[in-house]
C-alpha angles and dihedrals in degrees: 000000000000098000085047092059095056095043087055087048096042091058095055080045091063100040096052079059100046077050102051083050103055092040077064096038107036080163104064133089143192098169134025107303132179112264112280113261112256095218135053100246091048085047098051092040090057090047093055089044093054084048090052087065103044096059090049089058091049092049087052093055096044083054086054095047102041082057085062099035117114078009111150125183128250123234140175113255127194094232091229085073098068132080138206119232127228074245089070105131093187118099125212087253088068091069101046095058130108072246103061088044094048086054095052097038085056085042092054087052095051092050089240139345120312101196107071117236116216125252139179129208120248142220106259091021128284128088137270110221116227102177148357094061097160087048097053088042086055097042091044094046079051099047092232126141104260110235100231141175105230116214106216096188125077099279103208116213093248084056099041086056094046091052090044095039088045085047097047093042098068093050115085096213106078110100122232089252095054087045094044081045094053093048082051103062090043083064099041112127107227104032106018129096112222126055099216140018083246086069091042097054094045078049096055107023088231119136113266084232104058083048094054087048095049086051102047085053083052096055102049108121121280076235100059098037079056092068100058116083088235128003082230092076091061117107130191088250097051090049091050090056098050094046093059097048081051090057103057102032111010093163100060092040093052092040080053087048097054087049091055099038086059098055112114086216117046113213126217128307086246095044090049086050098048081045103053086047091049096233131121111313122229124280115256135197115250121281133199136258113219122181129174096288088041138265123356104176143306148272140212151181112223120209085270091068085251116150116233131198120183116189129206111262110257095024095096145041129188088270082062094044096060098048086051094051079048096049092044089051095049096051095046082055099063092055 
């Protein structure tokens, strides 16, 4: 493709200079030409007419080259061979959605993926991946050769993070954490490469407010994302609201957080985040009782945050009632 691309170039070369000589020598000739005109003016109007055309060649095969230009060629690429970066902005839940399956399973009918991801050689062999890391995991969980743009050129880190964040950017399925978490690592002292948001913002083109939003969503606790079911689920307003809690009472709102992370059954993004704030809790639909001979009734949670039992007409009496209320004491007690 490179040698292409200077072919292409010499030749324009070559042609700007054919045209600056015959602009000089209006007279001279290597192929067939028209008869010379027999006045100044004819003579100066043919010129300009060879030139003309000239010009028009040369645009033609600019237009020819600029198609090519930045072109890189596609291989097939055992996906083994590619590695993620520590710039990878996609989290292990992204590849545990509907979404994700429905990818690979699109992917598995096509025979592969038919939008190239990007690599970059590395030192020692192999390949970095840049960007298309959904693509490469579901072509790697398929066993199927990744269809991949090779960049052929050093790829600097600062450059490695602008072609995955402008990539990304234009997807609509990048949360706002993987994409707080990816801004992060681009200001990260040691190992980023901008000082200030500021920087980072002029680098990307991307509003210094949706930055500040992604990142505030990227430095909650490890103990607060873990009480959410999936990071994903994570937005920017959620984030806002938590912080603020955390910063009046962090105690109470981590204390809130351990109870929740150690739920076997994670509730709902909007419900984690009621929780967490300590106000009403969001309403939910009626669930069943079991016990060991089946089901017995239902509870639910109303839009007031009030817990709701329903039991099953005939199970129990007024001697029942009373070692329920009890037992329900007794286990609120121990909160």
């Amino acid at each position: 493709m490179a040698s292409f691309n200077k072919r292409i170039f010499d030749t324009t070369q070559l042609i700007e200079e054919k045209m600056a000589e015959r602009a000089l020598q209006p007279g001279s000739q290597e192929t067939p030409a028209p008869a010379p005109a027999r006045t100044a003016p004819g003579r100066l109007m043919q010129t300009s007419t060879q030139i003309v055309d000239l010009q028009t060649e040369l645009a033609q095969l600019r237009e020819r080259l600029n198609k090519w230009d930045g072109s890189m060629p596609t291989s097939y690429l055992d996906p083994k061979e590619i590695s993620r970066s520590r710039l990878a902005n996609r989290h292990a839940k992204a590849f545990a959605t509907a979404d994700f399956e429905r990818l690979k399973a699109s992917i598995q009918a096509s025979g592969g993926n038919v939008q190239p991801v990007l690599v970059a050689g590395r030192e020692g062999g192999g390949y970095e991946l840049v960007f298309g890391h959904r693509r490469h995991q579901a072509c790697l969980e398929l066993g199927l050769q990744v269809l991949a743009l090779v960049w052929d050129k050093p790829l600097g880190a600062e450059a490695h993070f602008l072609a995955m964040e402008r990539e990304n950017r234009e997807r609509t399925d990048l949360s706002a954490f993987e994409t707080g978490m990816m801004y992060l690592a681009a200001l990260d002292e040691k190992e980023g490469f901008y000082r200030s948001e500021r920087q980072l913002a002029e680098a990307t083109g991307v509003s210094r407010r949706w930055i500040q939003k992604t990142l505030r969503v990227a430095r909650l606790p490890p103990a607060i994302v873990e009480a959410f079911d999936s990071p994903l689920d994570i937005k920017p307003a959620h984030a806002e609201a938590v912080q603020a809690a955390l910063d009046e009472n962090p105690k109470a709102v981590l204390k809130r957080a351990e109870k929740l992370r150690q739920r076997e059954t994670k509730l709902r993004v909007n419900a984690v985040v009621a929780s967490l704030l300590g106000t009403e809790a969001e309403a939910s639909g009626p669930r069943k009782m079991h016990s060991a001979t089946g089901s017995f009734g239902t509870w639910r949670r109303d839009s007031l945050g009030r817990t709701i039992f329903t039991l099953d007409s005939g199970l129990v009496d007024d001697a029942k009632a009373e070692v329920i209320t009890a037992a329900i004491a007794k286990a609120l007690a121990t909160q």
